[in-house]
C-alpha positions as a Markdown table, in Angstrom:
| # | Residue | x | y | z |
|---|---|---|---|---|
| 1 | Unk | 141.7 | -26.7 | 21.7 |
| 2 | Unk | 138.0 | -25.8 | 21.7 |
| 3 | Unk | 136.2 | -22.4 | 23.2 |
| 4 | Unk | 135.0 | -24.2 | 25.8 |
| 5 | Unk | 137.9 | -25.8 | 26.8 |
| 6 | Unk | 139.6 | -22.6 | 27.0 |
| 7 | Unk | 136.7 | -20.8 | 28.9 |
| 8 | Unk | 137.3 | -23.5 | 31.8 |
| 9 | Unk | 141.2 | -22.6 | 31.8 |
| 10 | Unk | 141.4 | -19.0 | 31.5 |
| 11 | Unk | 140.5 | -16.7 | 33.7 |
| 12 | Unk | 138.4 | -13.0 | 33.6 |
| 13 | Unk | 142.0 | -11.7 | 34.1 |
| 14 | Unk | 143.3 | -13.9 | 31.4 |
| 15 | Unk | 145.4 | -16.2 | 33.6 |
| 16 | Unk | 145.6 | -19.6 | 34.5 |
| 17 | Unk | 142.8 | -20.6 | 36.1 |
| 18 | Unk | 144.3 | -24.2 | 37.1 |
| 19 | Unk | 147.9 | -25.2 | 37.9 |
| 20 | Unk | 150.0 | -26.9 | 35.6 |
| 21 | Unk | 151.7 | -30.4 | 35.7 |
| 22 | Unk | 153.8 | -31.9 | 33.0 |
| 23 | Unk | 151.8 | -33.9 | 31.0 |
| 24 | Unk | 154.3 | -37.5 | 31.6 |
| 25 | Unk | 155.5 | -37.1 | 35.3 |
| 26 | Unk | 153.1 | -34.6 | 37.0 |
| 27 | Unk | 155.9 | -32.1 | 37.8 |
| 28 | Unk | 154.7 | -28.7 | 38.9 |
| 29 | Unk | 155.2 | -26.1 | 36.6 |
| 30 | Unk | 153.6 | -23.3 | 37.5 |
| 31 | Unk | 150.5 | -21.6 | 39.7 |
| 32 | Unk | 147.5 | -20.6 | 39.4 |
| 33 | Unk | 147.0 | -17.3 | 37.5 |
| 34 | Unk | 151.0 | -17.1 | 37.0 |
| 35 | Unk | 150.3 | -17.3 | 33.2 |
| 36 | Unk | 148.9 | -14.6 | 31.0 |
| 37 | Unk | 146.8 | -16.3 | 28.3 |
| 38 | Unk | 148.4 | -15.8 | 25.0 |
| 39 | Unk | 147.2 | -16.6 | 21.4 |
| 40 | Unk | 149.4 | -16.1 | 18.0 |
| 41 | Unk | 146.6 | -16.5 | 15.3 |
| 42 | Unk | 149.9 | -17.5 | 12.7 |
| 43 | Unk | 150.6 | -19.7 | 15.3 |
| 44 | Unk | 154.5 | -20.7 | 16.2 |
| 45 | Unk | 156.4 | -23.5 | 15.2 |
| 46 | Unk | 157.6 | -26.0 | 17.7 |
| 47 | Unk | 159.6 | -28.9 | 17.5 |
| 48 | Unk | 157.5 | -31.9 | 18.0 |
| 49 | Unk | 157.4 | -34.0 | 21.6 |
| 50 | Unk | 158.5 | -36.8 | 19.9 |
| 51 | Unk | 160.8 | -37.1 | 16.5 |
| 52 | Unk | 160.0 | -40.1 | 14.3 |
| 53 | Unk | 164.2 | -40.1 | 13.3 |
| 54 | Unk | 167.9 | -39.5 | 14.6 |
| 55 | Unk | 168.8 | -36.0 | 13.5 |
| 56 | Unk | 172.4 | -34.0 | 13.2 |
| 57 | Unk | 170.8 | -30.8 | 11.9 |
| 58 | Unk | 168.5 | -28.6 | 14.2 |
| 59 | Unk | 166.8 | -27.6 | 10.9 |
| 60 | Unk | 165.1 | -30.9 | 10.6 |
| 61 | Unk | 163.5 | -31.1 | 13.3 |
| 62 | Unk | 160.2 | -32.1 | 12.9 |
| 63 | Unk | 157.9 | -29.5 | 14.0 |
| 64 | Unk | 154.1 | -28.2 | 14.8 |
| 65 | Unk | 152.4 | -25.4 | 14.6 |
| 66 | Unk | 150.5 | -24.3 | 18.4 |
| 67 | Unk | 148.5 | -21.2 | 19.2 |
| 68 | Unk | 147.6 | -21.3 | 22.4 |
| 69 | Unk | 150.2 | -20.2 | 25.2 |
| 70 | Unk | 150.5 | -19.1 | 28.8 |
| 71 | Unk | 153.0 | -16.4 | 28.8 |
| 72 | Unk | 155.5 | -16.3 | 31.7 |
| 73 | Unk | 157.3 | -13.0 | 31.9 |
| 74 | Unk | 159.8 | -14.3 | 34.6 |
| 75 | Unk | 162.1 | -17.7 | 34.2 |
| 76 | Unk | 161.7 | -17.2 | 38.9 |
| 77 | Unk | 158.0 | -17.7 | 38.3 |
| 78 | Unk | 157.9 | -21.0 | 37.4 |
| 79 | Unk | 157.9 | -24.3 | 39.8 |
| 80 | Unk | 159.4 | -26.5 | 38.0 |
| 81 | Unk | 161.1 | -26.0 | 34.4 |
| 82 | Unk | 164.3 | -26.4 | 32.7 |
| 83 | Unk | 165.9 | -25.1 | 29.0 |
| 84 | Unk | 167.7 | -26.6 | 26.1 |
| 85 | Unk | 170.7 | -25.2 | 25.2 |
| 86 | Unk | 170.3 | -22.1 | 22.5 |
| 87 | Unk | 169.1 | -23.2 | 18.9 |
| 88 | Unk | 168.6 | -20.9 | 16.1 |
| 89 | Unk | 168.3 | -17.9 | 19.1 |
| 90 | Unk | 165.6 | -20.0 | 21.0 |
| 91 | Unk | 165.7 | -22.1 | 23.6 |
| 92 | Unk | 163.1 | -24.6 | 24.6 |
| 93 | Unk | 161.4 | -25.5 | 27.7 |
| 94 | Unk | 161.2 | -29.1 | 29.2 |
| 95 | Unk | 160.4 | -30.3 | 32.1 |
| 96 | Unk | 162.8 | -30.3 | 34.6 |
| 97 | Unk | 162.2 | -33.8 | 36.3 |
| 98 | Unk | 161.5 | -36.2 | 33.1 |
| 99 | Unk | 163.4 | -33.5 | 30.8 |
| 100 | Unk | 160.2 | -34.6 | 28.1 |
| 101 | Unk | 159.9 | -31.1 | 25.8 |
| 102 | Unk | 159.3 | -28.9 | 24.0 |
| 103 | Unk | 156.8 | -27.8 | 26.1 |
| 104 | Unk | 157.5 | -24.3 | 25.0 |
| 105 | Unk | 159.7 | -21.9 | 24.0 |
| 106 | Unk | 161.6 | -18.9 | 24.8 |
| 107 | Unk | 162.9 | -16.0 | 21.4 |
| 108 | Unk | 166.3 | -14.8 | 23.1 |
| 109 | Unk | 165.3 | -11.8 | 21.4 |
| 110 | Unk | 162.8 | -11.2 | 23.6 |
| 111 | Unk | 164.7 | -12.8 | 27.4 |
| 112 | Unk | 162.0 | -11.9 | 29.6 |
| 113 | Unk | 158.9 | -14.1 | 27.4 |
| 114 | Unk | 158.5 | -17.5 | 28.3 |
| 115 | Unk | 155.9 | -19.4 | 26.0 |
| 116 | Unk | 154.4 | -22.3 | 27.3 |
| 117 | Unk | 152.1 | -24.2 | 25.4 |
| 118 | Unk | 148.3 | -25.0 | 26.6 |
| 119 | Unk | 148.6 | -28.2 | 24.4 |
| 120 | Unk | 151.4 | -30.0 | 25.5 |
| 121 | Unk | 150.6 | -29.7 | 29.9 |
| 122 | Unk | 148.0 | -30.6 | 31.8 |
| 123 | Unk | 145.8 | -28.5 | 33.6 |
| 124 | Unk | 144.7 | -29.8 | 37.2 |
């Protein structure tokens, strides 16, 4: 995601500036300036949207590595989202009407921080 591209979606306060949809059924998932921009310059690794084969271990999941999240600090805040079932002390955030995900992720180490990434919602 380029500077610019950020610039238009984050605000002085470093929130959302614009709501957020799911990116395949237009589900709102969260309000205006309910996400704190967050940035992990290592980056995390998520399972990708879509795996290219049948799998029967978590560990193979293919994954990618995103930067660019809005952190949720309250599961209540969102509009619209749904979890996974634990895996590996994570659990992963769809959306709640198509169930299409990861769209994030939450570290069960850390309850209360829901990561929800810029790349894989839209911004409206």
């Amino acid at each position: 995601m380029s500077k610019s591209d950020l610039t238009e979606l984050v605000t002085e306060t470093n929130t959302n500036s614009k709501k957020i949809k799911c990116g395949r059924c237009d589900s709102y998932i969260l309000s205006a300036g309910a996400g704190i921009f967050t940035k992990f310059d290592s980056g995390l690794n998520v399972p990708s949207l879509r795996q290219k084969r049948e799998m029967t271990n978590p560990n193979d999941a293919e994954c990618e590595l995103l930067s660019n999240f809005w952190l949720v600090k309250d599961a209540f805040t969102f509009e619209n989202i749904g979890f996974t079932n634990t895996v590996q002390n994570k659990k992963y955030l769809i959306c709640a009407d198509c169930e299409i995900g990861p769209l994030g992720v939450q570290n069960l180490d850390s309850p209360n921080e829901f990561f929800l990434s810029l790349d894989r919602v839209k911004h409206v």
